[in-house]
C-alpha positions as CSV (number, residue, x, y, z in Angstrom):
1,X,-14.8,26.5,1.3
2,X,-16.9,24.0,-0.5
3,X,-15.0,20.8,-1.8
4,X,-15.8,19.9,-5.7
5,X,-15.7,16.0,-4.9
6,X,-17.1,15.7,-8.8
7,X,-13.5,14.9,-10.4
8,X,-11.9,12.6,-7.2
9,X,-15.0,10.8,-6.9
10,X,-13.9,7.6,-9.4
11,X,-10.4,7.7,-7.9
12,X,-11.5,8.2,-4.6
13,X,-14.3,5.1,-5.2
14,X,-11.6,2.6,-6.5
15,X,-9.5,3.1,-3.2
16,X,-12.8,2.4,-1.5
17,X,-13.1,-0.7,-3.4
18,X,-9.7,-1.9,-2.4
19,X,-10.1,-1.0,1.2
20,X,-13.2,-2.6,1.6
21,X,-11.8,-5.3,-0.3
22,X,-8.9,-5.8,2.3
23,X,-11.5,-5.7,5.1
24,X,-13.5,-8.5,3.6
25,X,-10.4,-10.7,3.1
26,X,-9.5,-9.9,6.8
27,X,-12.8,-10.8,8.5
28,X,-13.1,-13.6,6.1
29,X,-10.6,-15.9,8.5
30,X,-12.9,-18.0,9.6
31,X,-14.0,-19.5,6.4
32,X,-12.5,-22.2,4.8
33,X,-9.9,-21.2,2.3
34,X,-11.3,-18.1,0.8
35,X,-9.8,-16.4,-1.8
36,X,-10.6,-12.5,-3.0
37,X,-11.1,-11.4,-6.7
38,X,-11.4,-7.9,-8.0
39,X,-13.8,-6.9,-11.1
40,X,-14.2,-10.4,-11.7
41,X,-17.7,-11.3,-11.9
42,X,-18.3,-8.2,-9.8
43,X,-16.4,-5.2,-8.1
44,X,-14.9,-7.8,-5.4
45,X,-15.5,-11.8,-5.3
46,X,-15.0,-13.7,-2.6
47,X,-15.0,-17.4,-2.9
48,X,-14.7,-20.3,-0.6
49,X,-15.4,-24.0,-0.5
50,X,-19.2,-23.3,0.3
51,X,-20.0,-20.1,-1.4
52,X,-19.6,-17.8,-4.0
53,X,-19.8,-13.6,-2.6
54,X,-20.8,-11.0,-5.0
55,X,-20.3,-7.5,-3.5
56,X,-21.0,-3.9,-5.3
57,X,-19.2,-1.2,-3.8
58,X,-20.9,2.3,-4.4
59,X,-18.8,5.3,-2.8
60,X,-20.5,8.8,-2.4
61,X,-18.2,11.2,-1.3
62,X,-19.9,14.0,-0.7
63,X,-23.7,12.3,-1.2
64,X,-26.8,13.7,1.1
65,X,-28.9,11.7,-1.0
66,X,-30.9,8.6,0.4
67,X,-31.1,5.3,-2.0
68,X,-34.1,5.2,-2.8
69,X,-36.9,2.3,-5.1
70,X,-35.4,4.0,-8.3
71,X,-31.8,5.2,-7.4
72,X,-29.3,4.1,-10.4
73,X,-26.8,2.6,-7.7
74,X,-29.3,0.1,-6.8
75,X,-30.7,-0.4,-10.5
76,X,-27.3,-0.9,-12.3
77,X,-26.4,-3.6,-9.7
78,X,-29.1,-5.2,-10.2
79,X,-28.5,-5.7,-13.3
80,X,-25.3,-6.9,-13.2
81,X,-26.6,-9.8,-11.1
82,X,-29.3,-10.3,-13.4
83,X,-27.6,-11.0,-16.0
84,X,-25.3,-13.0,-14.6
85,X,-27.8,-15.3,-13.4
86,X,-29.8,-15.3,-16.5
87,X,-26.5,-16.4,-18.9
88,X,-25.9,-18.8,-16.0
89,X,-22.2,-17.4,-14.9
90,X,-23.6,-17.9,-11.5
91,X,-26.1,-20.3,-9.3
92,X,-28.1,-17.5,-7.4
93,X,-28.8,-20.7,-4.5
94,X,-25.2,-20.9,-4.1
95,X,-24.1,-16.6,-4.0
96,X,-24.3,-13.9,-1.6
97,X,-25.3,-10.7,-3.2
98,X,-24.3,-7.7,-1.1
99,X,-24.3,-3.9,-2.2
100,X,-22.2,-1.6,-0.2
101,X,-22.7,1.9,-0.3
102,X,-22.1,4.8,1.1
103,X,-25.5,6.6,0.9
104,X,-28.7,6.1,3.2
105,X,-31.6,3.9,2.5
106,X,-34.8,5.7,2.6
107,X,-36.8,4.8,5.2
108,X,-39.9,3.7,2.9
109,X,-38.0,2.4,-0.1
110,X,-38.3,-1.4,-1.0
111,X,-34.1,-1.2,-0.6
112,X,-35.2,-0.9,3.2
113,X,-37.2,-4.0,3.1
114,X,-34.7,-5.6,1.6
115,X,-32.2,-4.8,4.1
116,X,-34.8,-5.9,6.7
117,X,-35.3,-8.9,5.3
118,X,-39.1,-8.4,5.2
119,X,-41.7,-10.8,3.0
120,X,-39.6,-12.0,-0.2
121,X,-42.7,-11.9,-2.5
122,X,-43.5,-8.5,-1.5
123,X,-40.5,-7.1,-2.0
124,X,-40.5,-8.9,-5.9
125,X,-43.9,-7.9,-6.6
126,X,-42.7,-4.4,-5.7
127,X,-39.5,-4.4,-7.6
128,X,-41.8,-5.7,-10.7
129,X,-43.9,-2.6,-10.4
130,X,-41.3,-0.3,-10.6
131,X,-39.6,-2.7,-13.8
132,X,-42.9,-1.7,-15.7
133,X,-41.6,1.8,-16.1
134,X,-40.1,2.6,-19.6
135,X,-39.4,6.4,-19.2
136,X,-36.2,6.3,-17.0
137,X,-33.5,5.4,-19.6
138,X,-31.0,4.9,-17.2
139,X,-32.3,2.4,-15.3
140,X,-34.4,0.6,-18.6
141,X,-31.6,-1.9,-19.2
142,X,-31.6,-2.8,-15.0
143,X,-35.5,-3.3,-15.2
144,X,-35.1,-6.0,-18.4
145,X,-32.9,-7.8,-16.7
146,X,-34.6,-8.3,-13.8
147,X,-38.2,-9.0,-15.5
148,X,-36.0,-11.9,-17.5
149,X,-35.3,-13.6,-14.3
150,X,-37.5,-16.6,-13.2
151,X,-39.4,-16.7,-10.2
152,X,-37.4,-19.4,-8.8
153,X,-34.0,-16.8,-9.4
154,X,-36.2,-14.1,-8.5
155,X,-36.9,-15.8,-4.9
156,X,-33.3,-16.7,-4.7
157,X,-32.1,-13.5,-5.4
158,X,-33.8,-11.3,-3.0
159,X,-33.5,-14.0,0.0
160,X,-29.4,-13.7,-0.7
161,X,-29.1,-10.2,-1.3
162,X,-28.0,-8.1,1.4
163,X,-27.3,-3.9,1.7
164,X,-24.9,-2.4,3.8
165,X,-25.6,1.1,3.6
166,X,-24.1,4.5,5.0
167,X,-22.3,3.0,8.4
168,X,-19.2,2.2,6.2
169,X,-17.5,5.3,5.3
170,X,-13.8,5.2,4.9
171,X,-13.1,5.5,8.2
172,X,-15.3,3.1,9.4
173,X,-13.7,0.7,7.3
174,X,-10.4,1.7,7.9
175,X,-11.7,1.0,11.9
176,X,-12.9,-2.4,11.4
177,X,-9.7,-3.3,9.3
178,X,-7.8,-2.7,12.7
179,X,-9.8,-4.1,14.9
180,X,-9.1,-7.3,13.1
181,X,-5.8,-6.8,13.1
182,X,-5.8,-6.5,16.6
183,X,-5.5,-10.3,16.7
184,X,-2.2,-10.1,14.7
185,X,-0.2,-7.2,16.6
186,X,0.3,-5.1,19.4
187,X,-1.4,-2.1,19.5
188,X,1.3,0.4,19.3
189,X,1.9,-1.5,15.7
190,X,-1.2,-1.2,14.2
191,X,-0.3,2.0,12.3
192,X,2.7,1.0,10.6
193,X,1.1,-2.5,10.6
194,X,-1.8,-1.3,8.3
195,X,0.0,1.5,6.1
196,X,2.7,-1.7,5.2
197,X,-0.4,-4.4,4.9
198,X,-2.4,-1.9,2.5
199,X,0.8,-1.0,0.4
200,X,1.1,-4.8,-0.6
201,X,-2.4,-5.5,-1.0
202,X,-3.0,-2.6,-3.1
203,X,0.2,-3.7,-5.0
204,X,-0.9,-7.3,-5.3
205,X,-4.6,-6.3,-6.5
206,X,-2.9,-4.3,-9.3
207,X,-1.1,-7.4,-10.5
208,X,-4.0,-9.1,-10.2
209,X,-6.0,-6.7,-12.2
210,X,-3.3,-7.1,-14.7
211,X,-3.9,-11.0,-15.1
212,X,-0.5,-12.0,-13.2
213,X,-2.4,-13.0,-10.1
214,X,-4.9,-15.0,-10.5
215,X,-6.6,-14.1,-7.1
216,X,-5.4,-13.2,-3.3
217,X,-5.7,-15.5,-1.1
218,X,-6.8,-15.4,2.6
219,X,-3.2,-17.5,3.2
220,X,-1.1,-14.8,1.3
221,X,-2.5,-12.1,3.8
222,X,-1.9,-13.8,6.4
223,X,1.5,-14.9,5.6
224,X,2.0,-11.1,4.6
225,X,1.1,-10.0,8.0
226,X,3.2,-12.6,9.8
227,X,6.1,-11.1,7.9
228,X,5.5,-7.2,8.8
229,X,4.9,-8.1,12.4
230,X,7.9,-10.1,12.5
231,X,9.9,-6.9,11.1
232,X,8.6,-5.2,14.6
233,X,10.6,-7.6,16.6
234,X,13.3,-6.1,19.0
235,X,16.4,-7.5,16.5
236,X,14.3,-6.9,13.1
237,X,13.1,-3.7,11.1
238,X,11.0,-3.7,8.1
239,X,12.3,-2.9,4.5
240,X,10.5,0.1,3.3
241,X,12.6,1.3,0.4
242,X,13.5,-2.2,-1.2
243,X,14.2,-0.6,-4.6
244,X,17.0,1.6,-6.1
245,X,15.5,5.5,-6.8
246,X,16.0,6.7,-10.1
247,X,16.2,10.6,-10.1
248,X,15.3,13.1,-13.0
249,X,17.9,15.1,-14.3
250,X,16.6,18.7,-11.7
251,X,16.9,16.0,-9.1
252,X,20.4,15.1,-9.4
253,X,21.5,18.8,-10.2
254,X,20.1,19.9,-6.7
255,X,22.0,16.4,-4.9
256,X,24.8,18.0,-6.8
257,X,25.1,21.1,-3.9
258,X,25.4,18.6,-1.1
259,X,28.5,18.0,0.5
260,X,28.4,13.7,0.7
261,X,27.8,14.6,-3.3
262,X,31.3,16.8,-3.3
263,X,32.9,14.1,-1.8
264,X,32.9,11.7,-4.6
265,X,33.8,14.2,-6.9
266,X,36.8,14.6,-4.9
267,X,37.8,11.0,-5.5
268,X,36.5,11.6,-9.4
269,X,34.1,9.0,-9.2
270,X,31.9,8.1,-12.2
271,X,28.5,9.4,-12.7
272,X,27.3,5.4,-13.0
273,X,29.0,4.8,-9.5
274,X,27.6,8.1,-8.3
275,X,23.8,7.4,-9.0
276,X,23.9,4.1,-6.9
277,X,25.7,6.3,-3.9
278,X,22.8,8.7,-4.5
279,X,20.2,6.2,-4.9
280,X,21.8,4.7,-1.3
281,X,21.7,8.1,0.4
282,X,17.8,8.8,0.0
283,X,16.7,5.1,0.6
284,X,18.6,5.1,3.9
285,X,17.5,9.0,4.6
286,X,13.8,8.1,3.7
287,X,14.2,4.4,5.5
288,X,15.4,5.9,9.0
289,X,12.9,9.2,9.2
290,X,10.1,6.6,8.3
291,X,11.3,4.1,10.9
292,X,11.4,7.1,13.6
293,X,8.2,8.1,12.4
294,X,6.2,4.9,13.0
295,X,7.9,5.0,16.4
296,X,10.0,1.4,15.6
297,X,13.5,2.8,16.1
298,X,14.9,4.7,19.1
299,X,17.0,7.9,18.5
300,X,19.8,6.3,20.6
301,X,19.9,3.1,18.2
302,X,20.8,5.5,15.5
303,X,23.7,7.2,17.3
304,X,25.2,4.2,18.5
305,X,25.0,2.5,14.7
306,X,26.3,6.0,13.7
307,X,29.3,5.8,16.3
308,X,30.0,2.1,15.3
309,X,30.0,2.9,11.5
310,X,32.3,6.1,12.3
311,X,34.8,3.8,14.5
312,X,34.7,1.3,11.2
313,X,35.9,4.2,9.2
314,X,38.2,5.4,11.2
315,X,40.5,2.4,11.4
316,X,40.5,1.8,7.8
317,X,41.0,5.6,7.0
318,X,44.0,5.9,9.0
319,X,45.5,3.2,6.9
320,X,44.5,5.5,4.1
321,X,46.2,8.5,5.1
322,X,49.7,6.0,6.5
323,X,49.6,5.3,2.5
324,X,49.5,9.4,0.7
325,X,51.3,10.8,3.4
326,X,53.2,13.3,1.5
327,X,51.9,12.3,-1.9
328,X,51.0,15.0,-4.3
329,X,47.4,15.6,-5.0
330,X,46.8,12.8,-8.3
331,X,47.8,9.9,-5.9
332,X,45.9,10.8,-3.3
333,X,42.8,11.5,-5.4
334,X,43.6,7.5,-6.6
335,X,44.6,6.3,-3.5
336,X,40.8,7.7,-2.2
337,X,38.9,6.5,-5.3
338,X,40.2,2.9,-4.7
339,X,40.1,3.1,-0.3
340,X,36.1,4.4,-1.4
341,X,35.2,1.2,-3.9
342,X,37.0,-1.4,-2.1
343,X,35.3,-0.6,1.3
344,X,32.1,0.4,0.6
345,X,31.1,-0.5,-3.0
346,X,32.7,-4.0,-3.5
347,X,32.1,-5.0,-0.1
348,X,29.8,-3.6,2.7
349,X,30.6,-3.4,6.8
350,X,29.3,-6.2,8.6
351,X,27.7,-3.6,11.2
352,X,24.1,-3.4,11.3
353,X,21.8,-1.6,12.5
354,X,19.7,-4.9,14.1
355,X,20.7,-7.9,14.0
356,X,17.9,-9.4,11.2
357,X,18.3,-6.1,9.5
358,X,21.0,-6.5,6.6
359,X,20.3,-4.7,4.2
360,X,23.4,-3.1,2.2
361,X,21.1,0.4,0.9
362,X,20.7,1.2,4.7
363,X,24.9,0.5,6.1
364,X,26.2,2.2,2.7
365,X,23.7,4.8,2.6
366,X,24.0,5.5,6.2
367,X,27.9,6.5,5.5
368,X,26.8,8.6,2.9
369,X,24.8,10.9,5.6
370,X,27.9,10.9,7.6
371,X,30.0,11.9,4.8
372,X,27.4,14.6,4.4
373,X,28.1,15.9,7.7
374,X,32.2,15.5,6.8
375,X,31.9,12.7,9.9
376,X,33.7,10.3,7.1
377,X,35.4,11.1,3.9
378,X,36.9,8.9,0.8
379,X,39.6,11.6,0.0
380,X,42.6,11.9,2.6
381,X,42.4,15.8,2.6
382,X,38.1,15.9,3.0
383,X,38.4,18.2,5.7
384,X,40.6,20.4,4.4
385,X,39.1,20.7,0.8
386,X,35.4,21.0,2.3
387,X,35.9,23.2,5.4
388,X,33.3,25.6,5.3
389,X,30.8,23.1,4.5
390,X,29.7,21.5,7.1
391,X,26.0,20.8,7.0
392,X,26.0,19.4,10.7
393,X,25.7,22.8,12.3
């Protein structure tokens, strides 16, 4: 079946951007302090002491097309640089101009010779012949402002502009990211490394985009990176699910049938207290299939946390049950209310799952699948009332 492309194409180019973006930044270590901008003076800028770098990113997902002398891509960024030089935003001596795209270069285009580096004047006296055309209304605008330029910015802009043409595909780029993060982590993490790196940097460029950052810098990636990779440590993990999870309304109506949500109803527990328990439960569900997932936790590290958090439990709950022996059924729906927020809302067990990992969503969210599996309860007759459904068949 044949893929219509024609509606992701924009979505699916400003992902591109970003990637390649992050790529750039990566392989960028060795300058001196650069820092990345997005659709400042052009879809990404990279700046360092020395240099200014202008790249266009064009992203074809379905393209068999070559770029060819008269191809909008190569006309429209053009244009952009143009004009640019022209109102003096930028010193064409000190800027590299690259456009990256994911179509071909035709073999006999003047984008070739560009590319190749071949004779600068030729290549302008080329361009120039084609910028005499006044029929092609799309490009008309990109002609003008190149025909405005002055030889000098002419010269300076063909020796610095560079093309980078269908070898970078999305996967391609997604390669080279890895390979330099290679030099940051082993190779077992370079999965999770990557899917964690590219949800902050895609986070950050959105603040960015929104005027709150004024840039990324080369030192914020790195200093991001030295924090995932120190999450993969043998006594750390890393924090996936930082935030608390609103629900909609069908949401909480379908938590509503489980048992660890029965549970708290037992112990009439308000619907305020009840969100955060619920909002607990799926960050610590979500955290631990993730963390098995990405191959950072082993199955037996989740038993023995389970077995110490059940142990935990048990001690205080027998206390519990010393206290409503033979109490009628009110006391001991207060007596469990007040045994479940003094234990596990208004303080949290000191048992983690590694050492460096403290985070209360996981430890009280982790009880929550237990009590989901009636392995805990807050109510001194749980069993009793909920026999029949256990989930942990």
């Amino acid at each position: 079946m044949d893929l219509d492309f024609s509606a992701k194409e924009p979505s699916l180019g400003y992902f591109y951007q970003l990637r390649y973006a992050l790529f750039l930044l990566l392989s960028a270590r060795q300058q001196e302090n650069p820092v990345i901008l997005i659709e400042a003076l052009d879809d990404i800028e990279i700046r360092n002491n020395q240099q200014v770098n202008l790249h266009q990113t064009k992203y074809h997902a379905n393209s068999k097309t070559n770029l060819s002398d008269r191809s909008s891509d190569f006309w429209k960024t053009l244009r952009v640089w143009c004009e640019q030089i022209n109102t003096s935003l930028i010193n064409p001596k000190e800027t590299i101009f690259t456009l990256v795209t994911t179509e071909s270069i035709s073999e006999k285009s003047i984008i070739k010779k560009i590319k190749d580096k071949v004779n600068t004047q030729e290549i302008i006296e080329e361009l120039k012949e084609v910028a005499k055309e006044t029929t092609n209304k799309t490009n008309i605008k990109g002609y003008q402002a190149f025909n405005a330029l002055n030889q000098e910015n002419k010269n300076k802009l063909i020796d610095n502009m560079f093309i980078t043409d269908s070898s970078l595909d999305f996967n391609e780029v997604d390669k080279r990211i890895k390979n330099e993060l290679k030099l940051s982590a082993l190779q077992s993490q370079i999965d999770p490394l990557l899917e964690r790196l590219e949800g902050w940097f895609f986070r950050i460029c959105i603040e960015h985009l929104q005027g709150s950052v004024d840039y990324i810098s080369f030192n914020d990636l790195q200093k991001q990176i030295n924090y995932i990779v120190d999450s993969f440590k043998e006594d750390n993990l890393p924090i996936d699910f930082p935030d608390k999870i609103q629900l909609t309304a069908e949401e909480l109506e379908k938590i509503d049938s489980m048992i660890f949500s029965k549970q708290l109803d037992l112990i009439d527990i308000s619907q305020r207290v009840k969100n955060a328990a619920i909002s607990n439960y799926q960050r610590a569900f979500n955290q631990r299939s993730k963390w098995l997932k990405d191959d950072l936790l082993n199955p037996q590290e989740e038993i023995d946390f389970d077995k110490r958090l059940i142990d935990e439990w048990q001690e205080k709950f027998d206390l519990l049950l010393d206290a409503t022996e033979g109490s009628d059924a009110t006391v001991q729906q207060a007596q469990g209310k007040d045994f479940y927020i003094s234990n596990y809302v208004q303080q949290t067990s000191n048992i983690f799952i590694r050492n460096r990992f403290q985070e209360n969503y996981l430890t009280r969210g982790s009880y929550h699948m237990l009590s989901d599996k009636l392995k805990v309860g807050w109510h001194p007759c749980f069993e009793d009332l909920l026999k029949g459904n256990n989930n942990d068949s």
